[in-house]
C-alpha positions as CSV (number, residue, x, y, z in Angstrom):
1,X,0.0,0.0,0.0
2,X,2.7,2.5,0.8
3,X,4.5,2.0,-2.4
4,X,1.1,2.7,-4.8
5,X,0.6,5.7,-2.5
6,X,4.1,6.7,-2.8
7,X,4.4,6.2,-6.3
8,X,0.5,8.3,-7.0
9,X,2.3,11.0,-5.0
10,X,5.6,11.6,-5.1
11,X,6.2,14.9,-4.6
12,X,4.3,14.5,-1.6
13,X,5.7,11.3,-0.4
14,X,9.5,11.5,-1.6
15,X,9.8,8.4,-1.7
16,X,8.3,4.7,-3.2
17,X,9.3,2.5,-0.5
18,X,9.2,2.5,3.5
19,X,12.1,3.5,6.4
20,X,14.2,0.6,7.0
21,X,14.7,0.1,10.6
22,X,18.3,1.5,10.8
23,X,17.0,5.3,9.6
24,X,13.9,4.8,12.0
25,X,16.2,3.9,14.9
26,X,18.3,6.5,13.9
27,X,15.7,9.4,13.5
28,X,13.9,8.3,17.0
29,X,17.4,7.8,19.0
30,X,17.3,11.1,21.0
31,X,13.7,9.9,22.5
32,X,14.4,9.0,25.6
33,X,11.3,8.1,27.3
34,X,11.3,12.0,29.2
35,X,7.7,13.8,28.8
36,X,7.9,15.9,26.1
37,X,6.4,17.2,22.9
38,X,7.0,15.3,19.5
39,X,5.5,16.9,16.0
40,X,6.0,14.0,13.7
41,X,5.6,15.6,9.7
42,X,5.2,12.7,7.6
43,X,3.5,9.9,9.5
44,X,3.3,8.0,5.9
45,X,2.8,4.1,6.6
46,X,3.2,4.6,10.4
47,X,6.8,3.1,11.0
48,X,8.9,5.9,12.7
49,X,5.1,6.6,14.3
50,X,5.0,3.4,16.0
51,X,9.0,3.7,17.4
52,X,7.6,7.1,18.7
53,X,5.0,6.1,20.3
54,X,7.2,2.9,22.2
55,X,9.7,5.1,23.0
56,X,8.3,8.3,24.5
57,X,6.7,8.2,28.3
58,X,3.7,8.1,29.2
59,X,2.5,11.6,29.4
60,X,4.2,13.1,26.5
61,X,2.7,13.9,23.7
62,X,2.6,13.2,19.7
63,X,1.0,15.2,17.0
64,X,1.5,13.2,13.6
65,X,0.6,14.7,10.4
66,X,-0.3,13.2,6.9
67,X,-1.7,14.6,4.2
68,X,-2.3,11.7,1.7
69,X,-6.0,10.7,2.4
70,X,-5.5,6.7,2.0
71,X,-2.1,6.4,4.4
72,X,-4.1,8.9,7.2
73,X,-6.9,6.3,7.2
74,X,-4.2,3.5,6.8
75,X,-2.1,4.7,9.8
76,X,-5.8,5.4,11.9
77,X,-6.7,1.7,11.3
78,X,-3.2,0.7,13.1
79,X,-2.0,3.1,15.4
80,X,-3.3,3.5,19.0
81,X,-5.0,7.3,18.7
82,X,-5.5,8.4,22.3
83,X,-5.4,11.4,24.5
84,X,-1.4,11.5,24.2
85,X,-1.2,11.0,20.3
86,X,-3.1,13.1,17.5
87,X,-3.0,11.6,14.2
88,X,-3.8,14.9,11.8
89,X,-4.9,14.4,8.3
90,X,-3.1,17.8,7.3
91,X,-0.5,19.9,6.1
92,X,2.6,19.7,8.2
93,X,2.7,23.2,7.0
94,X,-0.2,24.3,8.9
95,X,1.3,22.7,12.2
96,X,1.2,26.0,14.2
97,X,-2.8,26.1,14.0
98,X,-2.7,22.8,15.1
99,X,-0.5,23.7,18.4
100,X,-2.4,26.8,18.5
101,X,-5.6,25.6,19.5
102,X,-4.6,22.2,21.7
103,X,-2.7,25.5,23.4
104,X,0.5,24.3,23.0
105,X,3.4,26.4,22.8
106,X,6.6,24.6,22.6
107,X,7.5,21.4,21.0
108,X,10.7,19.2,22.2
109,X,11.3,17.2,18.7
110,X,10.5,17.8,15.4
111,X,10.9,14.7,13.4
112,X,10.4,15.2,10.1
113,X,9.9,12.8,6.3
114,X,8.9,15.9,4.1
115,X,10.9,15.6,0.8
116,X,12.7,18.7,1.0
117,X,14.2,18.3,-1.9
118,X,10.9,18.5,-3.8
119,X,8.9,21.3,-2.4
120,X,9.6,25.0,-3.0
121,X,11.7,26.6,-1.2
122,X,9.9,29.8,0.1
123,X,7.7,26.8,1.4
124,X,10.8,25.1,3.0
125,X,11.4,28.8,4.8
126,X,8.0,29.2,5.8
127,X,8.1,26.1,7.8
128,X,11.1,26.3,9.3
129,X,10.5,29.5,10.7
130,X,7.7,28.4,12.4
131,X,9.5,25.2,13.5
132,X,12.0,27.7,15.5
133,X,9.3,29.4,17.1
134,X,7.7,26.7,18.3
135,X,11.1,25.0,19.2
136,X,12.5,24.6,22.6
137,X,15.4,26.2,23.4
138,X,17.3,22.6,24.0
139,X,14.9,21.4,21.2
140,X,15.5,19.5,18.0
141,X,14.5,19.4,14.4
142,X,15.5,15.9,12.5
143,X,15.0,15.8,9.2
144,X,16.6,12.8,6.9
145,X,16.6,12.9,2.7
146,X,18.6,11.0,0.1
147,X,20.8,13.9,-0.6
148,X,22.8,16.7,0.9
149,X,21.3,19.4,-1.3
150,X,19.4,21.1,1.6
151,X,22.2,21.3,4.0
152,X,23.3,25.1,3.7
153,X,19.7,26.1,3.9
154,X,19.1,23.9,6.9
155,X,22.1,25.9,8.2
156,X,21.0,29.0,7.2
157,X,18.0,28.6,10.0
158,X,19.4,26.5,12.6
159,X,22.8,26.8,15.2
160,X,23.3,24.2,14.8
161,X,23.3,21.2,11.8
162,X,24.6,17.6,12.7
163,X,24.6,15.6,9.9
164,X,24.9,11.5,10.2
165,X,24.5,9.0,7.4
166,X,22.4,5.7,7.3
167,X,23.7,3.3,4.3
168,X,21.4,0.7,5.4
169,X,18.8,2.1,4.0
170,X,16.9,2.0,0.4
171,X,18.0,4.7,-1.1
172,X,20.5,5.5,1.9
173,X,20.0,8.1,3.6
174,X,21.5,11.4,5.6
175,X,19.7,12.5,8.8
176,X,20.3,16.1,9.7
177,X,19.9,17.1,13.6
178,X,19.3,20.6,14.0
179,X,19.6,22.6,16.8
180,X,19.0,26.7,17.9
């Protein structure tokens, strides 16, 4: 199912097939079970979702968003929506509504699929300024994509830009951690 989404939408989606397990480990490592606030953009088939969700404590919180129609109502069937967890089907570009009214005013981690690569970059800029205003100070944005072409402008609105690679992954992938 992914894949036939994926492949319908690709500018959307990025890409045609799922996270291996080495870029979800990878893009979940720094939760660490404290209660915080997690933004997921791009909840797609629910992988790095689920590894959210079993990672993070009890009384923190996860906002997922997904815009494709089919995968929302794919990853509604299969992940446990409560209280702690809101599965959006949205823009991840309208995330600061979202936060707005549930009254929340700082997020914790970002974790973000959006194909950077493929949306417009006054878009890109857009976002990310929100992302810093909603981010902690000790906050983080993660972001991974097949390519390197987004680093300087990832730099341009972050401190700080740590950038690790995952081979084991198809196609591999770079994870950018990004800091203020």
């Amino acid at each position: 199912m992914f894949s036939i989404e994926a492949i319908k939408n690709l500018r959307n989606s990025g890409s045609v097939v799922p996270s291996s397990r080495f870029l979800v480990n990878k893009m979940t490592r720094s939760i660490n079970g404290e209660d915080h606030v997690i933004v997921e953009f791009g909840t797609g088939n629910g992988k790095i979702t689920k590894n959210i969700l079993q990672k993070k404590s009890l009384r923190s919180r996860l906002i997922s968003f997904e815009l494709n129609p089919t995968m929302y109502e794919k990853a509604q069937s299969k992940l446990p929506v409560d209280g702690r967890f809101w599965l959006v089907n949205g823009s991840a570009f309208s995330f600061d509504q979202y936060l707005e009214q549930r009254q929340i005013q700082k997020v914790d981690q970002f974790i973000s699929s959006l194909p950077l690569s493929l949306l417009n970059e006054n878009d890109i800029d857009n976002l990310l300024a929100k992302v810093k205003a909603h981010l902690h100070p000790q906050g983080v944005f993660i972001q991974y994509q097949y390519s390197l072409d987004k680093y300087e402008l990832l730099k341009s609105h972050f401190k700080e830009v740590k950038l690790s690679f995952t081979p084991l992954n198809f196609p591999p992938a770079f994870v950018y951690r990004c800091s203020i």
